[in-house]
C-alpha positions, -999 to +999 in steps of 0.1 A: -188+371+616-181+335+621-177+307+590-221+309+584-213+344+576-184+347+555-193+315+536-185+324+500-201+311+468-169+289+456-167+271+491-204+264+496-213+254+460-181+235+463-191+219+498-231+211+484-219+194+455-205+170+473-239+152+484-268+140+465-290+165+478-266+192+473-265+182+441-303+179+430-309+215+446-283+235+425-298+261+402-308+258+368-293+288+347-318+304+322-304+322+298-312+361+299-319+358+259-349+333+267-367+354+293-355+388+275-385+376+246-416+373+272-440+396+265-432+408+303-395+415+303-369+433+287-329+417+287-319+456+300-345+457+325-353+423+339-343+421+375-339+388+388-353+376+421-348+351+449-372+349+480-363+340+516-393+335+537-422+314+517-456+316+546-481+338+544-468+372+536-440+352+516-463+340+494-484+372+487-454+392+476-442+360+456-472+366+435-473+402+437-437+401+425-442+369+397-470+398+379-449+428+380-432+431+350-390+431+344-388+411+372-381+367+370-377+349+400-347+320+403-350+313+436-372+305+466-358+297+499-377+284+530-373+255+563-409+240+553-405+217+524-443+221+518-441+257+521-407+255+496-431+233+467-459+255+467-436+282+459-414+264+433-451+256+417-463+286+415-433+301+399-429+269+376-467+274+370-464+313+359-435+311+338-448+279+320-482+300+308-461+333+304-444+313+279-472+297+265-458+260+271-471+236+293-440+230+318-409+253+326-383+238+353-359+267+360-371+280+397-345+266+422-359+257+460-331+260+493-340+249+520-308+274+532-312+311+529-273+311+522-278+292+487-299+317+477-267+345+482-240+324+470-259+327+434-244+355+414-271+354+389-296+368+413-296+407+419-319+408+445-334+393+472-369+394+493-372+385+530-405+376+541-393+354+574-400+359+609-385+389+626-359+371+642-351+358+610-342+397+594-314+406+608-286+378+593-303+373+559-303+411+551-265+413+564-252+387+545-276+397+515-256+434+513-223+416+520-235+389+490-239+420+470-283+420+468-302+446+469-330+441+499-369+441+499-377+433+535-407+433+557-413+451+583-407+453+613-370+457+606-356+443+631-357+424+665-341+445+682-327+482+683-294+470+676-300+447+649-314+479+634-286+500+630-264+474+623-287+466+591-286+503+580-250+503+585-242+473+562-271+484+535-250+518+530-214+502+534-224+479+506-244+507+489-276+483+483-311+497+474-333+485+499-371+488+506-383+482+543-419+465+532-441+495+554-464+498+522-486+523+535-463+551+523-472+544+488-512+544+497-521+581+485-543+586+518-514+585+537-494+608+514-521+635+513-523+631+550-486+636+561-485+667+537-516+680+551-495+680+584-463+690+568-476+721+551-493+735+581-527+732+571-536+721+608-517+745+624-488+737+645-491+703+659-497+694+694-500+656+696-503+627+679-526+600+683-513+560+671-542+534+678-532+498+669-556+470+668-545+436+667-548+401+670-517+398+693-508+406+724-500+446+727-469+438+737-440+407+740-441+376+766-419+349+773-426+319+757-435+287+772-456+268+750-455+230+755-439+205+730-458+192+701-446+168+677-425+184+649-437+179+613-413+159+596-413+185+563-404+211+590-362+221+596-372+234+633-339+236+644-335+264+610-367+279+614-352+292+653-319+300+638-304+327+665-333+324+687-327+304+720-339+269+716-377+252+725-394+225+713-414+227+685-450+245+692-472+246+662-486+278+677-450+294+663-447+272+629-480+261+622-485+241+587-486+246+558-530+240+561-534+265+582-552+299+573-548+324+599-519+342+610-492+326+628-491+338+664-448+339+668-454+379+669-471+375+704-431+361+719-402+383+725-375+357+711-391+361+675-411+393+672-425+421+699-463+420+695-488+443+684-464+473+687-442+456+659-467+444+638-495+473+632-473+494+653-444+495+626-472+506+601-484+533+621-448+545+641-440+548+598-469+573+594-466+590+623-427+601+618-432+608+581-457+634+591-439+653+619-408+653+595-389+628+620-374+603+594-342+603+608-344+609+643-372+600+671-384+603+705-365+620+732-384+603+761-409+571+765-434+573+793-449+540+802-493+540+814-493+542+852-529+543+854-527+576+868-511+606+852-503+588+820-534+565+808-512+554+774-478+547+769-465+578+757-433+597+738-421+633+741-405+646+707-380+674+711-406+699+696-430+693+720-452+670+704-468+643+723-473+612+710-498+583+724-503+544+716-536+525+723-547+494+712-588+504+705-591+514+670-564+513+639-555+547+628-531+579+633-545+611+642-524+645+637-539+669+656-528+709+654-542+742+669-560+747+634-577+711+628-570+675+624-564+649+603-575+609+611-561+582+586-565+546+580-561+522+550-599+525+546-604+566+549-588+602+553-607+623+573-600+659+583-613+687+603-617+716+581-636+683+560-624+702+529-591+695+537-590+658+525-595+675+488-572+701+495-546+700+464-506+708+479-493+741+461-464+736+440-442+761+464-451+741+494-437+706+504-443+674+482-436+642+498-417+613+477-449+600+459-454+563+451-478+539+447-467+505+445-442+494+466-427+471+448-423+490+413-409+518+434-383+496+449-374+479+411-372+514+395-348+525+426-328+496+415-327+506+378-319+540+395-295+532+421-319+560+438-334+554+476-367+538+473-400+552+497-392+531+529-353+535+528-333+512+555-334+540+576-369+549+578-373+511+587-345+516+610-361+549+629-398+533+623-390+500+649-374+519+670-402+541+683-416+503+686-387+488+705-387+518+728-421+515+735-418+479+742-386+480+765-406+514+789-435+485+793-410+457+798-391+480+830-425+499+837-406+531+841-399+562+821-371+564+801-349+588+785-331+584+749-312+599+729-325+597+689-285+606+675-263+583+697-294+556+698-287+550+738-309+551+769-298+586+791-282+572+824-298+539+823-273+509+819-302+480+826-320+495+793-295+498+772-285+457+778-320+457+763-312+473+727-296+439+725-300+404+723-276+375+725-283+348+697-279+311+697-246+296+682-233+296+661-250+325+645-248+361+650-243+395+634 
């Protein structure tokens, strides 16, 4: 790690200080007494958050998070100043009514992820940035001490990915990978279904992924725009090589849709990373593959192979297209089809069918975020563990690096290398732009 990473909370508090704006930014301690008397919280239970990562998907677990109780948020964290105000206002908005008075001023805004660590008031954190904006934060979070909600896709690449895991467990942090579909009861009842036998022995498995971004990565090469001046581009690329600013990648604050930086490899790796780490989730949780993974990848040739395809040590075959949005299981007895939207099997009774008590029972949740807080209260794994997120991208990363060389490829799920192939395994990782790195 170089000085960004082992910054510690004397030094940098120390060094911010020492400017005006430093000095306006740092946080406002609330005393635990005060919040310990909403009718929300309790002083043994309250868990206090900061959030890294205020667009879209920021902003909807902000206020999923802000109305789950024994939770209070400190902290929000983003480059976008506009983004960064509309999140210190909702907080400041919540807490003011919660306490039934008509201002409250205690929700600090960084523009610096690294602020937002250095605070040892704050037990946890939750990273809603770009994917090539995961790695660092969670890193330093585990080193800082937090314990971790982050989205998925885990990671940017397949190496970023284990080193997360490994610095989660050698810091012994809870952390929740944010692939909610495992606490959707549709999905549960499905991956027992599968798990139980009730479809026989399975023979392959079906992953269909429809998005609004390209299947998989490009190369960027969008032209220059003018940079909004409440916009720290130079922060918002972080380890990624530098561009100019394209509001295609950052677009402001007005905008309503969904920011395309998933369709470029520097930041995220398309379609197969954003559905695909939903589906890739599902798909291992019902073959029982949580910790392990594909032994082969077999790119489409238009020929013998119409999909990009992966061979599992048990023989199962498993298949990506991009026409519908759902995972079918299918066995020698039946299947099972699931979305967000329906469970449908083949017997139909099946979708009824209640689990014995003697046969397997999946961890059952269903809401991600409690789960995650009572795993804290626990110090218990929560549903989407660090390595399930870890083992989820990777079917995605090893899909997208087949594509990338167009041939088949061979790896090996317990050393996490490419079999005999030197130019693939340069791809589990990616060189970042100074002076960060992992």
């Amino acid at each position: 790690m170089d000085h960004h990473a082992k910054i510690t909370r004397r030094n940098f508090l120390k060094k911010a200080a020492g400017t005006a704006v430093g000095a306006s930014l740092l946080p406002a301690i609330i005393p635990s007494a005060v919040w310990g008397a909403t009718k929300n919280n309790l002083p043994n239970e309250r868990i206090t958050l900061g959030f890294i990562g205020l667009g879209k998907q920021g902003t909807y677990l902000l206020r999923g998070f802000l109305n789950t109780p024994g939770t209070h948020v400190l902290a929000v964290c983003d480059v976008d100043a506009l983004k960064l105000k509309r999140a210190k206002d909702m907080v400041e908005k919540h807490y003011a009514e919660d306490q039934g008075k008509g201002h409250y001023h205690g929700c600090a805004d960084y523009r610096d992820f690294r602020r937002v660590l250095a605070r040892t008031d704050i037990d946890a954190v939750v990273i809603a940035t770009p994917d090539h904006w995961h790695a660092i934060p969670v890193i330093e979070a585990a080193q800082a001490g937090k314990d971790i909600y982050c989205e998925k896709p885990l990671s940017l690449t397949l190496s970023e990915a284990r080193q997360m895991v490994d610095a989660v467990r050698k810091y012994e942090r809870v952390f929740q990978t944010g692939s909610m579909q495992r606490s959707d009861s549709k999905f549960r009842q499905a991956c027992e279904l599968v798990r139980n036998g009730y479809i026989g022995d399975i023979k392959s498995v079906r992953v269909s992924i429809a998005t609004g971004f390209y299947n998989h990565p490009e190369d960027c090469f969008l032209p220059a725009e003018p940079k909004p001046e409440e916009l720290d581009w130079d922060m918002w690329l972080g380890p990624a090589p530098y561009r100019p600013y394209n509001s295609i990648l950052a677009p402001p604050i007005s905008f309503t849709g969904f920011p395309a930086w998933r369709n470029y490899r520097d930041y995220s790796g398309g379609g197969m990373t954003d559905w695909g780490a939903h589906h890739f989730d599902i798909a291992q949780w019902g073959l029982g593959m949580d910790d392990t993974g594909p032994v082969e990848i077999i790119p489409p040739d238009g020929k013998d192979y119409k999909y990009l395809t992966y061979l599992y040590r048990n023989g199962v075959e498993l298949t990506v297209d991009f026409e519908k949005n759902r995972i079918l299981f299918t066995g020698t007895k039946g299947w099972v089809d699931v979305n967000r939207s329906y469970l449908h099997t083949w017997p139909e009774n099946l979708a009824t069918q209640q689990i014995k008590p003697n046969e397997i029972h999946l961890y059952r949740s269903s809401n991600h975020k409690e789960d995650w807080l009572q795993s804290i209260r626990d110090r218990s794994k929560p549903i989407c563990d660090v390595e399930i997120g870890c083992r989820s991208v990777s079917v995605c990363h090893l899909g997208n690096i087949a594509v990338q060389l167009n041939r088949r490829l061979k790896w090996d799920p317990e050393k996490e290398v490419f079999v005999d192939d030197a130019l693939a395994n340069r791809l589990r990782f990616r060189s970042k732009r100074s002076p960060w790195r992992v």
